[in-house]
TORMI-171188 format. One line per field, with one value per residue (C-alpha): x, y, z; residue number from 1. Coordinates in pm, 1 decimal. Layout:
# residues N
px <- X, ...
py <- Y, ...
pz <- Z, ...
i <- NUM, ...
//
This chain:
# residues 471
px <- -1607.4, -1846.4, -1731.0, -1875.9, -1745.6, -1467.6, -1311.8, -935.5, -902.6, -549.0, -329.7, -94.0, 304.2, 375.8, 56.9, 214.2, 49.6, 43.2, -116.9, -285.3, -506.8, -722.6, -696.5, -483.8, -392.5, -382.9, -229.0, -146.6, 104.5, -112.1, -399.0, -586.1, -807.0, -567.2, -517.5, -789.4, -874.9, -971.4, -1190.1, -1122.7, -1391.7, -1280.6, -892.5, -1009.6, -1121.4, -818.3, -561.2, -747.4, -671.8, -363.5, -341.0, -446.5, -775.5, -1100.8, -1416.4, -1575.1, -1264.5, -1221.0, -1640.1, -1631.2, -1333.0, -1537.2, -1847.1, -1611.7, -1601.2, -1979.6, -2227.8, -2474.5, -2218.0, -2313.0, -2154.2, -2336.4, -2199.2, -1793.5, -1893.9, -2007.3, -1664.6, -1476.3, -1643.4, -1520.9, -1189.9, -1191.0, -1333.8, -1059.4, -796.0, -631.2, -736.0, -775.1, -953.5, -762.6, -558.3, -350.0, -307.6, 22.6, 254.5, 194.4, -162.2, 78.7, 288.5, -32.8, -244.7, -237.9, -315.4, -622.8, -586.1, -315.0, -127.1, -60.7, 223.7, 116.3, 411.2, 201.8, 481.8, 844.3, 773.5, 679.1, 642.0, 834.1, 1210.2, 1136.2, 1522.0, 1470.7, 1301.2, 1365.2, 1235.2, 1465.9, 1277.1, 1231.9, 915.0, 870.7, 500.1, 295.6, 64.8, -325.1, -211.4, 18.7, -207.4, -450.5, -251.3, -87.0, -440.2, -587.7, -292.1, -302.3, -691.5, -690.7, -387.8, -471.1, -821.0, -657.1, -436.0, -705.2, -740.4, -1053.5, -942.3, -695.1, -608.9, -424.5, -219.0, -149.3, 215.3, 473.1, 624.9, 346.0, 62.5, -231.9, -7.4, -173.4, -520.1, -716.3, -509.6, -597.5, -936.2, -969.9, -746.4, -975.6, -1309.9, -1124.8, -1019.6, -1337.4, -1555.3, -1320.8, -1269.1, -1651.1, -1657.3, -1450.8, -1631.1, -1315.9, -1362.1, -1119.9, -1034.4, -825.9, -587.9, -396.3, -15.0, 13.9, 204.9, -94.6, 6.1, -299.5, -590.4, -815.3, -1225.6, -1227.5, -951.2, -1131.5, -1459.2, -1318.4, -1163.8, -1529.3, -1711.4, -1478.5, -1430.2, -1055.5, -899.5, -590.2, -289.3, -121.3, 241.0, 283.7, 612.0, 546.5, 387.2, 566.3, 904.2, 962.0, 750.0, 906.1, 1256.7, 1222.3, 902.9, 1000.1, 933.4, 1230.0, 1249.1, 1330.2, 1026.5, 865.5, 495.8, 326.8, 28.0, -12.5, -26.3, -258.3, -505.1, -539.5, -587.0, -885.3, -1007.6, -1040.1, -1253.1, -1497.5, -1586.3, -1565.7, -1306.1, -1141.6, -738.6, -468.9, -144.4, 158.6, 431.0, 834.4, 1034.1, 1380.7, 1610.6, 1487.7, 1129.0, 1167.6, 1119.3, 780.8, 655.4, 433.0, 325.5, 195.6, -11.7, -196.5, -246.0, -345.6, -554.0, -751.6, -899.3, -1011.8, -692.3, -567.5, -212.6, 105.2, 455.1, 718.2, 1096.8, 1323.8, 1522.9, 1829.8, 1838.0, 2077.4, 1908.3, 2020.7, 2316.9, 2238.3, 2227.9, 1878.8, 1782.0, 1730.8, 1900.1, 1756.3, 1724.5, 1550.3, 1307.3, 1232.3, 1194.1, 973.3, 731.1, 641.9, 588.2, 311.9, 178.7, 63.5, -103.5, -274.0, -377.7, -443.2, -743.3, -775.1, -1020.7, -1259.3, -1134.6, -800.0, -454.8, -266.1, -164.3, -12.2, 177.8, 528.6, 677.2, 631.5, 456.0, 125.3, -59.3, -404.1, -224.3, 17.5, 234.5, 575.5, 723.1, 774.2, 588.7, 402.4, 693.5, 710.8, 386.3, 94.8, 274.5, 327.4, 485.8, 464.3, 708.2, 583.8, 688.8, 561.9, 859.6, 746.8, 955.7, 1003.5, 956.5, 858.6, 1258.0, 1404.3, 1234.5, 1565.3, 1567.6, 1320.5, 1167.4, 1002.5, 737.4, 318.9, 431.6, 464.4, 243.7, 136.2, 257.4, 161.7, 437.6, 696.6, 605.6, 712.9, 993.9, 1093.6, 1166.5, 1521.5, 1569.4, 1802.4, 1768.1, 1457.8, 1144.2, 1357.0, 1084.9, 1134.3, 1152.9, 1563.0, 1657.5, 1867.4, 1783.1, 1444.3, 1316.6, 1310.4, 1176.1, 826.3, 723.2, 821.9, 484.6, 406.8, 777.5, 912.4, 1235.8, 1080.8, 1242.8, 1481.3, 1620.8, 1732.4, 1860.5, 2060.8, 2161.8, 2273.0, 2379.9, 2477.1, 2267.1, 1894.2, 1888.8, 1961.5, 1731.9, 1664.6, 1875.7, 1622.2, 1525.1, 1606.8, 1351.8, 1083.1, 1092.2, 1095.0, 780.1, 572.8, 448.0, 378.2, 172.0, 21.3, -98.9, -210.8, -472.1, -573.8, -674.8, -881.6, -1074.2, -1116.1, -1245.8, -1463.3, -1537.7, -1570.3, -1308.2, -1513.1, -1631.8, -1684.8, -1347.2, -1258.6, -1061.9, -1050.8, -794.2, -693.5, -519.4, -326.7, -129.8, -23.3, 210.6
py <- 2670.5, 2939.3, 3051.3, 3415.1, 3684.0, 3820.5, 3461.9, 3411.0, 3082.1, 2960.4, 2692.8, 2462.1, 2532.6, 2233.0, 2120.8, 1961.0, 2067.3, 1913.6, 1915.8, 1603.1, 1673.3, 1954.4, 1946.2, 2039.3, 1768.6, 1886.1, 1702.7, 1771.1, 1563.7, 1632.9, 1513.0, 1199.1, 1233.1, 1152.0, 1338.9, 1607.6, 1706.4, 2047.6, 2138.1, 2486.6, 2653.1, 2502.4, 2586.0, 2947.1, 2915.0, 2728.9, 3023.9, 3292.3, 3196.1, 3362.0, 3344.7, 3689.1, 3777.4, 3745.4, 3538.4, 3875.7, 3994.9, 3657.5, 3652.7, 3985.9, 3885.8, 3610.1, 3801.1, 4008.2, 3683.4, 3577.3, 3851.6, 3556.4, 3388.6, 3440.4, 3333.3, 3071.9, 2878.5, 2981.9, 2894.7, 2504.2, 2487.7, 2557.9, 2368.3, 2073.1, 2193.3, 2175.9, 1809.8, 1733.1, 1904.6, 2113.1, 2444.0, 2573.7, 2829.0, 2970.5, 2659.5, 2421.1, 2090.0, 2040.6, 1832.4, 1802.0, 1691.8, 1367.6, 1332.0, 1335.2, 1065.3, 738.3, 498.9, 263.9, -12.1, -309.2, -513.5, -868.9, -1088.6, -1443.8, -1673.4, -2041.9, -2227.4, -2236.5, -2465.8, -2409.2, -2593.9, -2372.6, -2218.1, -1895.4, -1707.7, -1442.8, -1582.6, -1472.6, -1796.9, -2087.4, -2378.9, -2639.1, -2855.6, -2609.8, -2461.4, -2285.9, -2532.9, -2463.5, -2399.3, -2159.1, -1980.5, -1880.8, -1772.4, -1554.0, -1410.0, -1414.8, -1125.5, -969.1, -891.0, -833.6, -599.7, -419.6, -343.5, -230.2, 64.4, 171.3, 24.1, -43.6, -258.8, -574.9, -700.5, -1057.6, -1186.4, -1583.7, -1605.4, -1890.1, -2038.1, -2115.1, -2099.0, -2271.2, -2592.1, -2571.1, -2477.9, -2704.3, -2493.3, -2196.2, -2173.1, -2351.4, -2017.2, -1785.9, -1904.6, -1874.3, -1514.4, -1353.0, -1513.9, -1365.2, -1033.7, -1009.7, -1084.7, -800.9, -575.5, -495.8, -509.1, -781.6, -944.7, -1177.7, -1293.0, -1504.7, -1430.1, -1744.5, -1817.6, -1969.9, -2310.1, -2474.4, -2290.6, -2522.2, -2553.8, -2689.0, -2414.8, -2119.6, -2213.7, -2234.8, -1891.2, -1746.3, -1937.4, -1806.8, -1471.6, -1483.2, -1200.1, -1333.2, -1175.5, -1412.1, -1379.5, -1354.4, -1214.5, -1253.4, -1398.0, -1766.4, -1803.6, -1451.8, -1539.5, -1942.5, -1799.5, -1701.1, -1881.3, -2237.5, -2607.0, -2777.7, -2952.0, -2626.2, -2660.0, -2321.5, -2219.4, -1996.2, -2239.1, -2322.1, -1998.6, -1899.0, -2203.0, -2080.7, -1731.1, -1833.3, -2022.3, -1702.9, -1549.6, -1797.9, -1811.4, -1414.5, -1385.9, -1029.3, -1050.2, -886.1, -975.2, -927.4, -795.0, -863.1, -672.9, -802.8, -799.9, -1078.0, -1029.2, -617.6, -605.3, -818.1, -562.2, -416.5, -712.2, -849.9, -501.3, -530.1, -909.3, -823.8, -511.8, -739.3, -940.2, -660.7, -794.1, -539.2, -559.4, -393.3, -341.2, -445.6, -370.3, -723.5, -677.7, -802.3, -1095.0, -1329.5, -1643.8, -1448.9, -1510.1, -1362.7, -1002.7, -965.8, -575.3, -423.0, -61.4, 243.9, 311.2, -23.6, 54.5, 348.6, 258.1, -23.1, 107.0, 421.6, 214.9, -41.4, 315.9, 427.0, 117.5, 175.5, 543.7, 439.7, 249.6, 266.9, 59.2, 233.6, 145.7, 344.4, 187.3, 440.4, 291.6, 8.8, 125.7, 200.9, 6.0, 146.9, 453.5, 529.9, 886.0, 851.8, 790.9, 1067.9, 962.1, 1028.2, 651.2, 395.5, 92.1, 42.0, -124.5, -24.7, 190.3, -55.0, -399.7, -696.5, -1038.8, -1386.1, -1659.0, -2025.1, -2104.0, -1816.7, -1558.3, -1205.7, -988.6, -614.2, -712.7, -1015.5, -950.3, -961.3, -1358.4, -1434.9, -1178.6, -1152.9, -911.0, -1095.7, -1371.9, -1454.4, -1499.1, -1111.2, -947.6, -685.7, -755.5, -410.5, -294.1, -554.9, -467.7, -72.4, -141.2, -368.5, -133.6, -146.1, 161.1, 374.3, 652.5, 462.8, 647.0, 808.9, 937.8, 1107.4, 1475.2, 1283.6, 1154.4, 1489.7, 1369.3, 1358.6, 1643.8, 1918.6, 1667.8, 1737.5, 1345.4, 1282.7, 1220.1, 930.5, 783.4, 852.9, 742.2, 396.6, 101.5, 128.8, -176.9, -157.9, 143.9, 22.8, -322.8, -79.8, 249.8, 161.8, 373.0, 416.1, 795.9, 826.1, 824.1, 502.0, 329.2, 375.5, 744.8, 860.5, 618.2, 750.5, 1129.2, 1009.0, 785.8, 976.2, 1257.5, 956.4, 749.5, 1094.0, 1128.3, 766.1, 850.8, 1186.3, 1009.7, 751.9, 1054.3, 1185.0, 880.9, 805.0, 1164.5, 1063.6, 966.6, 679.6, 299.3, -0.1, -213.0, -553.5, -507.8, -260.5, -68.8, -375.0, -469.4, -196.5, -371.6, -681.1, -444.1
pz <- 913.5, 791.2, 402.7, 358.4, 114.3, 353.5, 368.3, 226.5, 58.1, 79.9, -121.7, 33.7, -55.7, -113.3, -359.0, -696.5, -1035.7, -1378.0, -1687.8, -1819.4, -2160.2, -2121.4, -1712.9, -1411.6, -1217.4, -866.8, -585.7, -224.6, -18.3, 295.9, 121.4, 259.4, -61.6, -359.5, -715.0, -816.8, -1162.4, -1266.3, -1619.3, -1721.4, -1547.7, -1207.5, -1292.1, -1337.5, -1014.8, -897.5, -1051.3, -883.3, -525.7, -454.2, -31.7, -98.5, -237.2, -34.1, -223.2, -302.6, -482.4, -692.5, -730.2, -909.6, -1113.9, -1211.6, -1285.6, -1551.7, -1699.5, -1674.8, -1525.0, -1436.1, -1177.6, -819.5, -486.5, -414.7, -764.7, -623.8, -276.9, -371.3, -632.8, -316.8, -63.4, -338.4, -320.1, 50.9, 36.8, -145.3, 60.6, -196.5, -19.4, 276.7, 523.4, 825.6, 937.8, 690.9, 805.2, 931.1, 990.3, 1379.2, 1230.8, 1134.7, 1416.7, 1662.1, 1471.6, 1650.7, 1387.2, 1431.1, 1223.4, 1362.2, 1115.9, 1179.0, 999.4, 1104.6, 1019.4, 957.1, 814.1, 705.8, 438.0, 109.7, -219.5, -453.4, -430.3, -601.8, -618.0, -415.1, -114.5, 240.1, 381.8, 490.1, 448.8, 739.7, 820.8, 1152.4, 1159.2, 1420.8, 1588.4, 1666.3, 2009.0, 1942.1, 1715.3, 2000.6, 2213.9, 1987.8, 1872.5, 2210.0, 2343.8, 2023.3, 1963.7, 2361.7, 2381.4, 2028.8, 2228.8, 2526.1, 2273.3, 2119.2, 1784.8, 1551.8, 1348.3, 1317.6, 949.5, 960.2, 672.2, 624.9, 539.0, 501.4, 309.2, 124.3, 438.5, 205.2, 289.8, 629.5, 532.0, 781.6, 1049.7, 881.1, 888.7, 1267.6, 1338.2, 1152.6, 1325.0, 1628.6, 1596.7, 1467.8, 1708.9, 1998.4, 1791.0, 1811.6, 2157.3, 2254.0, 1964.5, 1733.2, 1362.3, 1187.6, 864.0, 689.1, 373.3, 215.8, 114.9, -192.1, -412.6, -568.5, -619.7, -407.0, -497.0, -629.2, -677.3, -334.5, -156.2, -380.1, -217.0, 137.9, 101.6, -17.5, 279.2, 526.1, 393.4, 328.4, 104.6, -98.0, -255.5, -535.8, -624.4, -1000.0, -1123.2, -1490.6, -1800.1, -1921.1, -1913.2, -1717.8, -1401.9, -1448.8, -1404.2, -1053.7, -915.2, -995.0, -817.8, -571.0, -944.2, -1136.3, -1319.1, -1371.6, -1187.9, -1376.4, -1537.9, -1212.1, -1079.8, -1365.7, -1278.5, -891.4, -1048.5, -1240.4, -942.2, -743.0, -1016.8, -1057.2, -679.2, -660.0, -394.1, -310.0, -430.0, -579.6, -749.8, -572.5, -848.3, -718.8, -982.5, -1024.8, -1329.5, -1460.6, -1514.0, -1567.9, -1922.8, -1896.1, -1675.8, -1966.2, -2095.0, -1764.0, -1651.5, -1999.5, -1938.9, -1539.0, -1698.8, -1949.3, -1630.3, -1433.6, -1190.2, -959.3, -878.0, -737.1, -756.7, -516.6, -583.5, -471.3, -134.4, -111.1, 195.4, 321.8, 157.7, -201.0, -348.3, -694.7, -788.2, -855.9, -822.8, -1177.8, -1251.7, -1227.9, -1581.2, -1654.7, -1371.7, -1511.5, -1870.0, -1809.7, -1532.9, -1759.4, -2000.8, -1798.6, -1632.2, -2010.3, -2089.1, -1755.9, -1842.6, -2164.0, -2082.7, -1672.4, -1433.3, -1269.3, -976.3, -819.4, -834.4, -765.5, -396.8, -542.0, -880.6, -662.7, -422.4, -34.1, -176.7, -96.8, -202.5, 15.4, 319.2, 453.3, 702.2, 834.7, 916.0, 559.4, 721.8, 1038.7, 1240.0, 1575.9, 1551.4, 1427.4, 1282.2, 1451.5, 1322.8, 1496.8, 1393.7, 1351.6, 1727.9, 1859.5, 1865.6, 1779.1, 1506.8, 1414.1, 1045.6, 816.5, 677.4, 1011.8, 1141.6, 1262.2, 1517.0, 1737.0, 1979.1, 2197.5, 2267.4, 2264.3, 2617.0, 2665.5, 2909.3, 2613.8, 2319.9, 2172.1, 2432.9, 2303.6, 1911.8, 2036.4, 2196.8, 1985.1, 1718.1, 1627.0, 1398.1, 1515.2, 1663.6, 1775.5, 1670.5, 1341.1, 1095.2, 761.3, 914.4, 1065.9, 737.0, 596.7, 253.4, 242.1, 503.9, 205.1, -50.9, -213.0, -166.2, 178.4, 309.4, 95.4, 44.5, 379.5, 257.7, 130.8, 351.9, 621.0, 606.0, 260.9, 315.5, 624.4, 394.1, 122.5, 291.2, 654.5, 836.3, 823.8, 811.6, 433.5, 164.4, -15.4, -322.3, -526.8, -454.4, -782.0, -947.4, -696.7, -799.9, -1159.8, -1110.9, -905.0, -1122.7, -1362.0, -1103.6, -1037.1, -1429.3, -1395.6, -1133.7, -1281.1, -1686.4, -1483.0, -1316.9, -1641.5, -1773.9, -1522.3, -1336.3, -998.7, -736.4, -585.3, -733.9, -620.5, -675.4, -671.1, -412.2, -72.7, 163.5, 346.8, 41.1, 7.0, 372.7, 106.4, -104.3
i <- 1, 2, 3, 4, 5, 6, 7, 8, 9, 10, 11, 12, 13, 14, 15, 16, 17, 18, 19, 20, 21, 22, 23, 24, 25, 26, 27, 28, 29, 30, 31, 32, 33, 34, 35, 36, 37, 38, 39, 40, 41, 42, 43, 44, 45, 46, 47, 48, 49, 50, 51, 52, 53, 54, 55, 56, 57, 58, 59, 60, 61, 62, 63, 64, 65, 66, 67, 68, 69, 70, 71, 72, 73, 74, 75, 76, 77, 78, 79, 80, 81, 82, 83, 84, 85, 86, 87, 88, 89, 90, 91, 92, 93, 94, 95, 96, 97, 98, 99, 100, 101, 102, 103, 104, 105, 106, 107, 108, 109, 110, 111, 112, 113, 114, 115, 116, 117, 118, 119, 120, 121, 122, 123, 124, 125, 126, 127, 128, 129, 130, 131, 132, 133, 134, 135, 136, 137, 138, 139, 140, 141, 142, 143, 144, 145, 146, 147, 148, 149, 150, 151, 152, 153, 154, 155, 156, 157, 158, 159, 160, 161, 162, 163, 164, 165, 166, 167, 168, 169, 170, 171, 172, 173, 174, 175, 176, 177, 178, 179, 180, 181, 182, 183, 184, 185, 186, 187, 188, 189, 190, 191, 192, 193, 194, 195, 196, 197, 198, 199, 200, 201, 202, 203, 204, 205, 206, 207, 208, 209, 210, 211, 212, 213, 214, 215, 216, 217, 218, 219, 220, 221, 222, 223, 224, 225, 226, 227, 228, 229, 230, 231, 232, 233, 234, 235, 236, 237, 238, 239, 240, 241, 242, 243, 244, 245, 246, 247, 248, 249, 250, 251, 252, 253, 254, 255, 256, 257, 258, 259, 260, 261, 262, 263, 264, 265, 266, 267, 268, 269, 270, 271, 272, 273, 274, 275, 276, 277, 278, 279, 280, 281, 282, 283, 284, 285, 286, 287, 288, 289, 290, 291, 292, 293, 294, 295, 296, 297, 298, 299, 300, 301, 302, 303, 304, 305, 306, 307, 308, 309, 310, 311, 312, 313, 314, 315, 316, 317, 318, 319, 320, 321, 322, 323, 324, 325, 326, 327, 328, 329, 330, 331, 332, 333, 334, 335, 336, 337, 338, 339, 340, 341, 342, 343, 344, 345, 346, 347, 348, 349, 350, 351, 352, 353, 354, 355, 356, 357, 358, 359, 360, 361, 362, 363, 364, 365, 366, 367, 368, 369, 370, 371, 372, 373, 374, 375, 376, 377, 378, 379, 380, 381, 382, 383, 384, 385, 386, 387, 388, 389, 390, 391, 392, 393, 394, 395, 396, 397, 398, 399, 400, 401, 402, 403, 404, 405, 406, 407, 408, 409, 410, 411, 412, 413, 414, 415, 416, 417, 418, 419, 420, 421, 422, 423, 424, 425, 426, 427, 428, 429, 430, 431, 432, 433, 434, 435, 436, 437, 438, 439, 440, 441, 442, 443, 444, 445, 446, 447, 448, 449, 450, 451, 452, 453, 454, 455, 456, 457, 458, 459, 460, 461, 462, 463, 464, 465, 466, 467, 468, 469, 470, 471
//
């Protein structure tokens, strides 16, 4: 729109504020574009817009201030605050802006194997020699990249999951030639990772990965004896120098991965030890909370308090001395602050999962029920109406709880099926709500010291947005 002096600039009700050093961190829900930082000057700025007062009133205000300040020099400050989508002209994005945006990327679960070659405690896996044949494969990706064409999407990211799926490499990669030479046939962008536990990854595996282009997330829960309590052999011998090795391996051939962080009660108190270890090797990484499955006999989901405690205590070793790339996506389980949407996870709107034999499920926690089949006319249909939430299509705006709450565009509630597991009903907040409105404002201050450190939003990463689908 045209900014002239007349023009009312406007804040958003719900924008969150905080001070971090000598800044205002800024932050919209709404916002597609993350935390903002403000210097003095540009808070000046900032406090003067009051829904109220036109530019010409705030430029002679300013000019009170500094006679040599013209509107040309407020105009550009707010055309940044508009890029960053902490103001607005006229119309505010709304929240009909969320409920009308048909997503464009498709996520796909593909289920290689149920075998695996560790037992790690908390696993949601049974473990039986089944695993999805070439055949099946193709089919599966043949109705997927063909129907996700057919609905409209640009993009299809596929994740290798098992059990451990590296145990059927050789598949693997036949499956990924396959799929991007038909994805490119039918002109749809697609790409490709690992889920490992990182057992396999060798000299030989690491330079398979980087020929074919293969992303990879690597479980690693912990640092010794913390990570070799819950990831551990059939034997009970523990993983971790294994897990280490494979880690290594990806660095040295320059591969694109992250490290996949389950936090349990058992390996809570290492958190802060294992972000500065993860930190020292330029390794980014996120945080998953454990969810409680029927293969679990153990209580393994750590307390609020201890959540708490020890996540603070990892973010300020990460604002202490920050990458230059963002994090901030992957410091809280299901929680992510560049993407503002109204359902926790992409089931039923842009998710698929196909079991070894071909049976298609809801979620990568719900295998043993399934939906429907590769043998679907569309499966895009069958992943819809195959969403079992009830009422069907239930967003955040029907869970009482979290409607009025400040973070509802970036929690949604967090996961329904824990919520269901732990609540009975999947229109209730989540268990651990309370540790979500007291980690926020910190993963908030997290982003905002490594914009100070680095002033700019934007560099080149080690990783890229189709990681942020691993978490």
């Amino acid at each position: 729109m045209a900014i002239d002096i007349n023009s009312i600039p406007n804040k958003y009700t719900s924008t969150y504020v905080d001070k971090v050093e000598d800044f205002l961190l800024i932050y919209s829900p709404l916002s597609e574009e993350g935390v903002t930082v403000l210097n003095k000057e540009a808070l000046w700025l900032f406090q003067q817009i009051d829904n109220k007062k036109s530019l010409g009133q705030i430029l002679k205000l300013a000019q009170k201030k500094d006679s040599s300040v013209t509107f040309s020099t407020i105009k550009k400050i707010l055309e940044q605050f508009i890029n960053s989508e902490i103001i607005y002209f006229d119309s505010p994005k709304t929240e009909k802006d969320l409920l009308d945006k048909k997503p464009t990327q498709l996520g796909v679960w593909l289920h290689l194997t149920n075998q695996c070659n560790l037992r790690c405690t908390y696993c949601y896996v049974y473990k039986t020699p089944e695993k999805m044949s070439l055949k099946t494969a193709k089919i599966a990706l043949t109705k997927i990249i063909t129907s996700a064409k057919l609905h409209g999407f640009k993009k299809i990211s596929i994740k290798f999951s098992g059990g451990e799926c590296l145990l059927e490499l050789d598949n693997l990669l036949k499956i990924v030639e396959f799929a991007r030479n038909f994805a490119e046939k039918i002109k749809i962008k697609i790409e490709f990772a690992v889920l490992t536990n990182g057992i396999l990854i060798n000299d030989s595996v690491a330079k398979k990965l980087k020929e074919f282009n293969i992303q990879a997330s690597v479980s690693l829960d912990g640092l010794g004896k913390f990570h070799n309590k819950q990831r551990i052999f059939p034997s009970g011998k523990g993983s971790f120098n294994f897990v280490e090795r494979g880690i290594e391996m990806l660095r040295k051939h320059g591969i694109i991965f992250n490290v996949s962080i389950t936090i349990t009660e058992n390996n809570v108190a290492n958190l802060p030890e294992l972000t500065q270890y993860l930190l020292d090797k330029n390794i980014p990484f996120v945080f998953n909370f454990f969810r409680e499955n029927p293969h679990v006999s153990e209580k393994l989901e750590s307390d609020d308090k201890k959540l708490v405690k020890y996540i603070k205590i990892a973010y300020g070793l990460i604002g202490d001395r920050p990458p230059r790339y963002s994090l901030i996506n992957g410091l809280l389980d299901r929680v992510f602050f560049t993407k503002p949407h109204i359902h926790t996870c992409g089931m039923g709107q842009n998710y698929i999962v196909v079991r070894h034999d071909g049976k298609i499920a809801s979620c990568q926690m719900t295998l043993a029920k399934p939906i429907g089949s590769i043998e679907d006319k569309d499966v895009i249909n069958t992943m819809k109406a195959g969403n079992f939430i009830r009422p069907r299509g239930l967003n955040v705006f029907g869970k009482s709880p979290c409607k009025d709450c400040q973070w509802k565009y970036i929690c949604c509630g967090s996961c329904p099926l824990l919520t269901f597991s732990q609540k009975g009903k999947y229109n209730l907040n989540s268990p651990y709500c309370a540790v979500y409105k007291a980690l926020i404002p910190e993963a908030l201050k997290v982003e905002a010291r490594r914009l100070i450190k680095y002033g700019c939003k934007n560099f080149n990463s080690p990783t890229n947005d189709s990681l942020d689908l691993l978490n």
